[in-house]
C-alpha positions as CSV (number, residue, x, y, z in Angstrom):
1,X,127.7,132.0,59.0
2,X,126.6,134.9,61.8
3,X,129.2,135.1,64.2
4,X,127.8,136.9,67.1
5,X,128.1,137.6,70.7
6,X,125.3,135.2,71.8
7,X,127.1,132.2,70.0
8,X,130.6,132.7,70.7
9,X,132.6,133.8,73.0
10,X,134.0,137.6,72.7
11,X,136.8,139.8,74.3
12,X,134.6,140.8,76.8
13,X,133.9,137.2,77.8
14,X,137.6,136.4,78.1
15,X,138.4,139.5,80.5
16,X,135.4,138.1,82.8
17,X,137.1,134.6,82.9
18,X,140.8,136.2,83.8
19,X,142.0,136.4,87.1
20,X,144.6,139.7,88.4
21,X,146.9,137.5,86.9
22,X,145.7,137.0,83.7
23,X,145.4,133.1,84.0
24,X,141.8,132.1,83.2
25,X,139.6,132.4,86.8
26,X,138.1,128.8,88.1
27,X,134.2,129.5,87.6
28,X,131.7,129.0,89.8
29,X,129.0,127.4,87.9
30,X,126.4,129.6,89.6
31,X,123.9,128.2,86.6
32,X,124.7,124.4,87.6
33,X,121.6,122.5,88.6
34,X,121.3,119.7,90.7
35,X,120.5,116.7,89.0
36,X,121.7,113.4,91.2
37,X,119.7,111.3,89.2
38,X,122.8,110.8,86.8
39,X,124.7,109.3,90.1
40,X,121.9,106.2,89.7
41,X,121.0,105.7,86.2
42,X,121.8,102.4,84.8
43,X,122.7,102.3,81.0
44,X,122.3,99.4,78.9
45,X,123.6,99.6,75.1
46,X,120.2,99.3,72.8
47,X,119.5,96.2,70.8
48,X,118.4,98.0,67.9
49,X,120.9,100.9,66.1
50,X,118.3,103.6,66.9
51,X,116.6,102.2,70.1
52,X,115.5,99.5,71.8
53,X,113.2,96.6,72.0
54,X,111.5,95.1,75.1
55,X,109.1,91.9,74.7
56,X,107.0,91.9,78.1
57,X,104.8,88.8,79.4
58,X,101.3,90.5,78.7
59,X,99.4,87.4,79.5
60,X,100.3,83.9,81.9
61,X,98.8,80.8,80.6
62,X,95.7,78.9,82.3
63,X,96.5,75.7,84.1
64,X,93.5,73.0,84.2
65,X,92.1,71.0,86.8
66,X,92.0,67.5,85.7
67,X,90.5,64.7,86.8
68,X,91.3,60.6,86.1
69,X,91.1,60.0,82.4
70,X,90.3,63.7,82.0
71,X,92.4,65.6,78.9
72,X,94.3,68.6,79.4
73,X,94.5,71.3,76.3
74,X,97.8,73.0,75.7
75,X,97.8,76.7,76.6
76,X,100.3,79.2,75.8
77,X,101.1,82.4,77.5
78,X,100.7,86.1,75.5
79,X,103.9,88.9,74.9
80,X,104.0,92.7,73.5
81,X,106.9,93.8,72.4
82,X,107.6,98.0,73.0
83,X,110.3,99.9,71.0
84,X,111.9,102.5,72.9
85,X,113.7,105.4,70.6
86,X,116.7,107.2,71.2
87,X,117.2,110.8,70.7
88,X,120.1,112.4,69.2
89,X,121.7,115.4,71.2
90,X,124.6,117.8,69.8
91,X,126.4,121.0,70.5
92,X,129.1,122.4,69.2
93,X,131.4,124.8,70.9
94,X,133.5,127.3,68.2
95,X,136.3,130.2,69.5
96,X,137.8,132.7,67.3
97,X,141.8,131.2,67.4
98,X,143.3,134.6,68.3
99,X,141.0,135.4,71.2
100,X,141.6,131.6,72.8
101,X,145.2,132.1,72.0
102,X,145.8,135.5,74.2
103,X,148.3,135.5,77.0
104,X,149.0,131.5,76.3
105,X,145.6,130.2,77.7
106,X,144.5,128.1,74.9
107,X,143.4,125.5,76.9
108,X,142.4,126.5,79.7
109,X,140.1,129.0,77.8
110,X,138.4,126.6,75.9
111,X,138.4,124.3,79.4
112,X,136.2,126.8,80.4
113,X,133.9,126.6,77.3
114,X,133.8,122.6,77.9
115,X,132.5,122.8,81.5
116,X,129.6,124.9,80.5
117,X,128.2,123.1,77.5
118,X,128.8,120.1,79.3
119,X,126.4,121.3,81.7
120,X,124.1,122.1,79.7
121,X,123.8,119.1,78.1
122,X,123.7,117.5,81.8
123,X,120.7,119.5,82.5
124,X,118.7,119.1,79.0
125,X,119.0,114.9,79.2
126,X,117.7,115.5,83.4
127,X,114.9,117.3,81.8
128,X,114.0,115.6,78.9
129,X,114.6,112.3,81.2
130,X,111.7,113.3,83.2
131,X,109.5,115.5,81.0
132,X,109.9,114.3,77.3
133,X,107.9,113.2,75.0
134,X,108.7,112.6,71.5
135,X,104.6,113.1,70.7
136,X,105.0,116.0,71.0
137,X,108.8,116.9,70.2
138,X,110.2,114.3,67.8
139,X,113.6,114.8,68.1
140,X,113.2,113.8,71.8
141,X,113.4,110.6,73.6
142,X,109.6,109.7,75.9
143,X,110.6,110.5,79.6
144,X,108.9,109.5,82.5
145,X,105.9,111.5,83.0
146,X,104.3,111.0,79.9
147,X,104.4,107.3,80.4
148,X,102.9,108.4,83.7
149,X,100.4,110.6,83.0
150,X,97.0,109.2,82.5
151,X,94.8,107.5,85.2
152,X,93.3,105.4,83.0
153,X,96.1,102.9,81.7
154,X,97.0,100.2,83.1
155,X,99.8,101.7,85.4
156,X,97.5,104.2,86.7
157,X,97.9,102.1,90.0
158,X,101.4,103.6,90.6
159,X,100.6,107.3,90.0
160,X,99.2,108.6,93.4
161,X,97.3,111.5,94.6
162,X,98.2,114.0,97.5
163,X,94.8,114.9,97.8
164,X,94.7,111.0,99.4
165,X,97.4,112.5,101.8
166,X,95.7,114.8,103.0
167,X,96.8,117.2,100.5
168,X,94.3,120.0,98.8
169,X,93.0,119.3,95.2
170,X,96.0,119.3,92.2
171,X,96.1,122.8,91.1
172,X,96.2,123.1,86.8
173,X,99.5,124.1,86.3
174,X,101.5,124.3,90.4
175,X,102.3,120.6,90.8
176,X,105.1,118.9,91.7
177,X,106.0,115.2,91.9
178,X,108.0,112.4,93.8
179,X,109.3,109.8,91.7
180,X,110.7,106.3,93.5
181,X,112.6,104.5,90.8
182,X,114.1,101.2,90.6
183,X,117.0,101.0,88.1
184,X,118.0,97.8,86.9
185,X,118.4,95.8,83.6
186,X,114.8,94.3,83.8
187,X,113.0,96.9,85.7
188,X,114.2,100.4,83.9
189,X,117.2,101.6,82.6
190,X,118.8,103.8,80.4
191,X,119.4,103.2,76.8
192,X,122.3,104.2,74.0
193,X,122.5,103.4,70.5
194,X,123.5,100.0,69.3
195,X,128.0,100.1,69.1
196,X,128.3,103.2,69.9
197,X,129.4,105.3,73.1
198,X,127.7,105.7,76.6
199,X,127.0,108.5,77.6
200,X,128.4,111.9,76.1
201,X,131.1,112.0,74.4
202,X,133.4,115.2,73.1
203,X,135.4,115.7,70.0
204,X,138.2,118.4,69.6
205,X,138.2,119.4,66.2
206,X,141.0,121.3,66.8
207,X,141.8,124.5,64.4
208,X,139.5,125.2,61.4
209,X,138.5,127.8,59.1
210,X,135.2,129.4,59.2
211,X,133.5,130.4,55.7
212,X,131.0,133.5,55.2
213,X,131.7,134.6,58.6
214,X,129.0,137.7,58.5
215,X,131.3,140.8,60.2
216,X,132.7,143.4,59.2
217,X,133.5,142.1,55.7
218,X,130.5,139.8,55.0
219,X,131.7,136.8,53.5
220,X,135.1,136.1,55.1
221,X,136.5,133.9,56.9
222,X,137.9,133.1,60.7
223,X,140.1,130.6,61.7
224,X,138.9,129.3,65.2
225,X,139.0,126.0,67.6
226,X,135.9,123.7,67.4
227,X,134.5,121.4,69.9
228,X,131.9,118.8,68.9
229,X,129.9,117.1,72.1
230,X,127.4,114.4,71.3
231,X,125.0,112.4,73.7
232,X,123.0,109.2,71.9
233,X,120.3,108.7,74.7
234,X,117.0,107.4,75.7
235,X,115.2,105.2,78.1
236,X,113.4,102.0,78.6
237,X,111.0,101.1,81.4
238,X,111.0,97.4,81.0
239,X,108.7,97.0,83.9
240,X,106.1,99.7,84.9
241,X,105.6,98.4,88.5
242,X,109.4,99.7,89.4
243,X,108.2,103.4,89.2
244,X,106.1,105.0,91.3
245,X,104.7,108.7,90.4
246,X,103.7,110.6,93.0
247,X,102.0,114.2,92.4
248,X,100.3,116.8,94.9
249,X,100.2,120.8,94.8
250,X,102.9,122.3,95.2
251,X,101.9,125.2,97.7
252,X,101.0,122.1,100.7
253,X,104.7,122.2,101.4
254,X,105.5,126.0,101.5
255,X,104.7,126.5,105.3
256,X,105.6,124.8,108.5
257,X,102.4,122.6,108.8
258,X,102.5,119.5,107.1
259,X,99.1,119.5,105.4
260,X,100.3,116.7,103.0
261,X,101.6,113.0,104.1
262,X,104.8,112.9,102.4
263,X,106.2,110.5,104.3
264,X,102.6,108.5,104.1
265,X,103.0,108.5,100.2
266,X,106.4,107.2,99.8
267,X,105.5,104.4,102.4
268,X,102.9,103.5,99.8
269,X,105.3,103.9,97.0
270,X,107.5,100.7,98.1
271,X,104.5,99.0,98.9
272,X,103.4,98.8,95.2
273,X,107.0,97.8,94.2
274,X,107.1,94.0,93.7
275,X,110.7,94.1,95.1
276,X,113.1,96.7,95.7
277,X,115.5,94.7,95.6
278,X,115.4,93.9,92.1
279,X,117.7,96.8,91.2
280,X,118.9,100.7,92.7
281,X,115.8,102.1,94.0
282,X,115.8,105.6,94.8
283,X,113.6,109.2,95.4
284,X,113.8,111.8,92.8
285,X,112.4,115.4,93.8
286,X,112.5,118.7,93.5
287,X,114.5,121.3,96.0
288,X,111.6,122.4,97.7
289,X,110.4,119.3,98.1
290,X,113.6,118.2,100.1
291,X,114.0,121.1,101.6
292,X,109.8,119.9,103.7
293,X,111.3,116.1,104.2
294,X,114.4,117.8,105.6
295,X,112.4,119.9,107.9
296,X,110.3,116.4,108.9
297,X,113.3,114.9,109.9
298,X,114.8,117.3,112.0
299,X,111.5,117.9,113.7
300,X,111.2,113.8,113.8
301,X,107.4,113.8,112.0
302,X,107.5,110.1,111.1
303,X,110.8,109.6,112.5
304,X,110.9,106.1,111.8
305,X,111.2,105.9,108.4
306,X,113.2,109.0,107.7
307,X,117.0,109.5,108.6
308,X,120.4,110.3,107.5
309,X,122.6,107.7,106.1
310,X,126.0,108.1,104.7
311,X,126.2,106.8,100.9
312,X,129.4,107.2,98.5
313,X,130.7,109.3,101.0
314,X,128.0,111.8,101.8
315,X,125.4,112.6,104.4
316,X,121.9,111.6,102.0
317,X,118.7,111.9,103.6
318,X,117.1,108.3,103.4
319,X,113.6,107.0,103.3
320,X,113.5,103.2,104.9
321,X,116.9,103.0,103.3
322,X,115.8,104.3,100.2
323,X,118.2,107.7,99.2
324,X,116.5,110.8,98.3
325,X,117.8,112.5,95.4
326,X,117.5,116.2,94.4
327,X,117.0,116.9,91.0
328,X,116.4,120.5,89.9
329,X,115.1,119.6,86.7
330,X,111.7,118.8,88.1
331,X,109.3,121.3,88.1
332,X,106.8,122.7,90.4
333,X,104.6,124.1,87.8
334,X,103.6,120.3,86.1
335,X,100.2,120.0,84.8
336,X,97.6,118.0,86.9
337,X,97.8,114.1,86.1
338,X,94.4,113.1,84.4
């Protein structure tokens, strides 16, 4: 095994964590992201041990008109069924024993280990929630765009355009998107494996020895503390109509002007929901993005529908009701829709 600097933590990584007093410091994440879409999510355990299986009404059945002595065949109506997988992520978190141990810190040293590859996890499920796609990365669960992604299918009708807004043209590769999502267990939810946890989980392995540690002496060994973190995840969208994609270049909000109706879009967005009320609908978008409805508000362009409203305890910027959520996981460099 290669120990090295870029794996695990070194001496020089514990003297930037200490404070005057040589008690670990509290960190600033400075690296965190925003990703509020975790404050929404609904999770549902999967019915199947490595995903999940939906059966959807793809066809009603045909009632006849009858008239007096006039027959009446049976009909029957039609159903698909769709298989969601889930993805498997890991980490593992391994500090040489004598380093955590200095000056009585144990724990509070490897604390500090926790809170960053918990955070990293955080922000690779927000990513892979949005942009996954096990076509193209197997070990992945399919996120939202590329179920999203083709105007063609049959849920092209809730991906819209901001060149309808107003908006210029989608660019190739400096787009961004709005994303109004109703989260509920028959619209679209979250999914973990089948009897096990939800959500991540973390494991202290506690003391252990390293073999073929690759150091000064190849082939030796280390004793250090080990940290296992593990996240069964994936996601279903029972119903398509319960999320709305909404795309538009990215440089029509980096002025003043408003070149691109926002506020126009998202209108339409809850107009092509069958109900809202059927679960937690909410607005996922980038920071940029928030930062141009913000700037709406408190200039009162389509004052109506925008506002402040206090939810959980905090000042959120609404739409109609509807939270807006910042999530720095999405992009402003996506790939045109086609």
């Amino acid at each position: 095994m290669v120990v090295s600097a870029t794996t695990h933590p070194t001496l020089l990584d514990y003297t930037k964590r200490q404070d005057p007093d040589k008690s670990i410091a509290t960190i600033v994440e400075t690296l965190a992201q925003t990703n509020e879409v975790l404050e929404d999510m609904v999770h549902l355990e999967g019915n199947l041990e490595t995903g999940h299986r939906t059966t959807i009404r793809s066809g009603l059945p045909a009632p006849t008109w009858r008239k007096l002595y006039g027959g009446v065949q049976p009909t029957k109506s039609e159903t698909v069924q769709v298989t969601d997988t889930i993805g498997m992520m890991e980490a593992y978190a391994e500090v040489d024993k004598q380093l955590a141990d200095l000056n009585g810190n144990t724990a509070a040293f490897r604390l500090s280990e926790d809170m960053a590859h918990i955070e990293g996890m955080n922000q690779e499920f927000t990513r892979t929630l949005f942009y996954g796609d096990e076509g193209t990365d197997v070990e992945e669960f399919t996120g939202f765009r590329a179920r999203f992604d083709d105007t063609s299918a049959e849920n092209a009708t809730n991906i819209l355009d901001g060149e309808d807004y107003g908006g210029a043209a989608l660019g190739t590769n400096n787009n961004a998107s709005i994303w109004l999502v109703v989260w509920g267990p028959n619209t679209c939810h979250g999914i973990y494996s089948k009897g096990s946890q939800m959500g991540l989980s973390k494991e202290d392995k506690g003391q252990v020895t390293i073999e073929n540690v690759t150091g000064t002496t190849s082939g030796g060994r280390m004793e250090a503390y080990r940290t296992h973190y593990k996240w069964c995840c994936g996601l279903s969208v029972r119903d398509w109509r319960y999320v709305v994609r909404m795309q538009f270049k990215q440089s029509d909000i980096t002025g003043n002007t408003y070149p691109v109706d926002l506020v126009e879009m998202m209108a339409d967005a809850c107009e092509l929901v069958p109900s809202l009320s059927m679960g937690r609908a909410s607005f996922y978008c980038n920071r940029s993005t928030k930062q141009y409805l913000r700037r709406q508000f408190v200039e009162k362009v389509k004052n109506s529908t925008l506002g402040m409203d206090e939810i959980g305890g905090k000042s959120t910027l609404v739409f109609d009701g509807i939270p807006i959520r910042k999530v720095d996981a999405l992009i402003e460099t996506e790939s045109a829709v086609s």
